[in-house]
N, C-alpha and C positions, 0 to 999 in steps of 0.2 A: 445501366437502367435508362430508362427513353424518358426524355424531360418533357412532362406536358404542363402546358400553362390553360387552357380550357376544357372543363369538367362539363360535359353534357349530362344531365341525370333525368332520367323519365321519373314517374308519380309515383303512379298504383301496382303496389304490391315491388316497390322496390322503397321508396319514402316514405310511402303511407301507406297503412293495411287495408287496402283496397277490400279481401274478403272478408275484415271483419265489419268493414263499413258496409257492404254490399247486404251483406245477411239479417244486421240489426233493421236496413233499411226494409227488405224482403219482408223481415218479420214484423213488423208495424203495418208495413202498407196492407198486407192479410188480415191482422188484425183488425184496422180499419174500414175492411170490407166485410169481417164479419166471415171470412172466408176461411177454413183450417188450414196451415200451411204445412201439409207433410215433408215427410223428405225423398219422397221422389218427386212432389211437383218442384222443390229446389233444385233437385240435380237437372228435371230437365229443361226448367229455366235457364240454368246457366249451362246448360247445351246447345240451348236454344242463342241465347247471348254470346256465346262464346263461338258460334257460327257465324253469326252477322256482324259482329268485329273481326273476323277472321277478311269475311266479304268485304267489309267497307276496307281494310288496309290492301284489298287486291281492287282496288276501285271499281268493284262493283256496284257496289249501293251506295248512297250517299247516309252522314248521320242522321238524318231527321227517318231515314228508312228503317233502322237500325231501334232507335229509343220509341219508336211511335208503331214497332208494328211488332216486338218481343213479347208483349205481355198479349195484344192479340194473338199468338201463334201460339203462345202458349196454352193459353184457355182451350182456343180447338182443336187442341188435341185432349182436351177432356169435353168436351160436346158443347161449348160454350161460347155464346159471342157478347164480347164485350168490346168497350171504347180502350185501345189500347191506349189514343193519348192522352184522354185523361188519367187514366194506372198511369202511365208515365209520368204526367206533373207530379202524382201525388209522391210516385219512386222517387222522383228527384228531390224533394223538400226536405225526405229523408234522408236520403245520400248524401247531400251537400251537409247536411250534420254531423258526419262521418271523417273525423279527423285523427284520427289513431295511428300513431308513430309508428316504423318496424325500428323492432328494437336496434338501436344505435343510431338511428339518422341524425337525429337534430344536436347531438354529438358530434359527428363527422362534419355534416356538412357547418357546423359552429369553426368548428377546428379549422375547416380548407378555409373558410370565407376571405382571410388576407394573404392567401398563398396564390391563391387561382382565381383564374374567374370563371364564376359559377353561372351555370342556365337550366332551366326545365325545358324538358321538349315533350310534350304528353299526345295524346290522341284522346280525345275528349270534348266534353260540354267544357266551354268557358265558363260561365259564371259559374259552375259546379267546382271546376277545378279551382279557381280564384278564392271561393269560399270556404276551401278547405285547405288550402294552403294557408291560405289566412288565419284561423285556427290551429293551425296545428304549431304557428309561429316561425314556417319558414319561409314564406313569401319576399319578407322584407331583405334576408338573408341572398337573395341570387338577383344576378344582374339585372336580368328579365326572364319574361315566361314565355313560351311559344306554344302555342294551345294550336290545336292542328282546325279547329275550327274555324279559329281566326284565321290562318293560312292559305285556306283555299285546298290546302294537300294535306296529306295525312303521312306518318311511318306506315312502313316503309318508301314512300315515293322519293325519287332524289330531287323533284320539285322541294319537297318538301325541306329537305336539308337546304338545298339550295336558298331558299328565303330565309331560313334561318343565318347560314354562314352571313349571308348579305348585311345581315343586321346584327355582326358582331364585330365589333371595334380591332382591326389588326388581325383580325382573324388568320389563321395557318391549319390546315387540316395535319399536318404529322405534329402538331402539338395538339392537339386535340383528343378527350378520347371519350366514346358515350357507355354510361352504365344505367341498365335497365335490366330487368325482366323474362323479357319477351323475345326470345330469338327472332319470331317472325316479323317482329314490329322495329325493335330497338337494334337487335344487333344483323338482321338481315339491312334494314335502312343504313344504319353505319356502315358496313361494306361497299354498299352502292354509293354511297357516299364517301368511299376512302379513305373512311377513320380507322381506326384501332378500337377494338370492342371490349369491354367486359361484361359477360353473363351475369346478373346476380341471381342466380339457384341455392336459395335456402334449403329445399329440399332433397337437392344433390338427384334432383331429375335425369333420366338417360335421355341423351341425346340423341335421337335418330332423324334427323333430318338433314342432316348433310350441311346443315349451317354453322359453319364453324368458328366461335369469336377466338379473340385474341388473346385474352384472359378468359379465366372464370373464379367466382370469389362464393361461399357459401355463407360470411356475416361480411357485412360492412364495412367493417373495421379490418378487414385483411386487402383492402383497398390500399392501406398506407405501404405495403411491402412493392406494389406495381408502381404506384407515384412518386414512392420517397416522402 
């Protein structure tokens, strides 16, 4: 078994329930417009979202592209023009609310805290992410956070890893190993970067992308049979 001493862990939807924070947000900020929120203007919100994070991790667009111009794209396709970045403040007030655990985290990551050393690496709003770490009571728990905002680069970029390693004490990439989500973000970026990857696929997803990690784990807590 491979001895690692640094645990990279992305956010949403591997720490924190990213969709269920997303949704309650969703369904407020409609609310607050007075607006019905079906569920196909949801699915193709997050078609729409899930497009332009796909874009901004292929450095196409930058974030403030991304959170300031999804709710406008979305409207026009229903015949409508609105101020996407005001919908977006008011998305975000709600989101940043949105601290809900996946089950086992704040377990796991309790348990490594004096084995390893612990970091977030997300792709995000800072003050969003800061404020729900915060909440959700794991912030204080990891060394430091690396908010792709602050960085200048985002996952997958090897800039991005690269500022990261810089700013970790003794750092070694074959001790090293990241756990996220998102093939395209966390465990594509860990390969360009030379890590050792594990998937977290709660839903036991098919893979066809040719991205291959090193692990893959379906809860949490089967984390402890790859680390010891």
């Amino acid at each position: 078994m491979k001895k690692y001493r640094t645990l990279l862990f992305d956010v949403d939807d591997t720490l924190l329930d990213f969709t269920a924070a997303e949704n309650e947000a969703l369904r407020l900020l409609f609310e607050e417009q007075n607006i019905p929120l079906t569920t196909e203007m949801e699915a193709d919100y997050k078609k729409i979202n899930q497009r332009l994070w796909k874009s901004f991790e292929e450095g196409k667009i930058d974030r403030d592209e991304v959170v300031n111009t999804r709710f406008s794209i979305l409207f026009m396709e229903y015949g409508q023009v609105v101020d996407g970045a005001s919908l977006e403040k008011s998305y975000r007030s709600y989101l940043e609310e949105g601290h809900q655990l996946v089950n086992g985290a704040f377990e796991l990551i309790s348990d490594l805290q004096n084995q390893y050393d612990l970091y977030i690496v997300t792709n995000g709003v800072s003050k969003t992410q800061d404020k729900r770490l915060r909440a959700s009571g794991l912030h204080p728990i990891f060394k430091d956070i690396f908010v792709s905002e602050d960085t200048g680069f985002q996952k997958p970029m090897k800039e991005y890893f690269d500022f990261v390693f810089a700013r970790i004490p003794h750092f070694s990439v074959e001790q090293t190993l990241i756990i996220g989500d998102s093939l395209s973000s966390d465990i594509k970026g860990g390969q360009l970067a030379g890590l050792d990857t594990c998937w977290f696929n709660p839903q036991m997803m098919p893979n066809d992308t040719g991205i291959v990690p090193t692990y893959q784990i379906q809860k949490l807590d089967e984390l402890y049979r790859i680390i010891g």
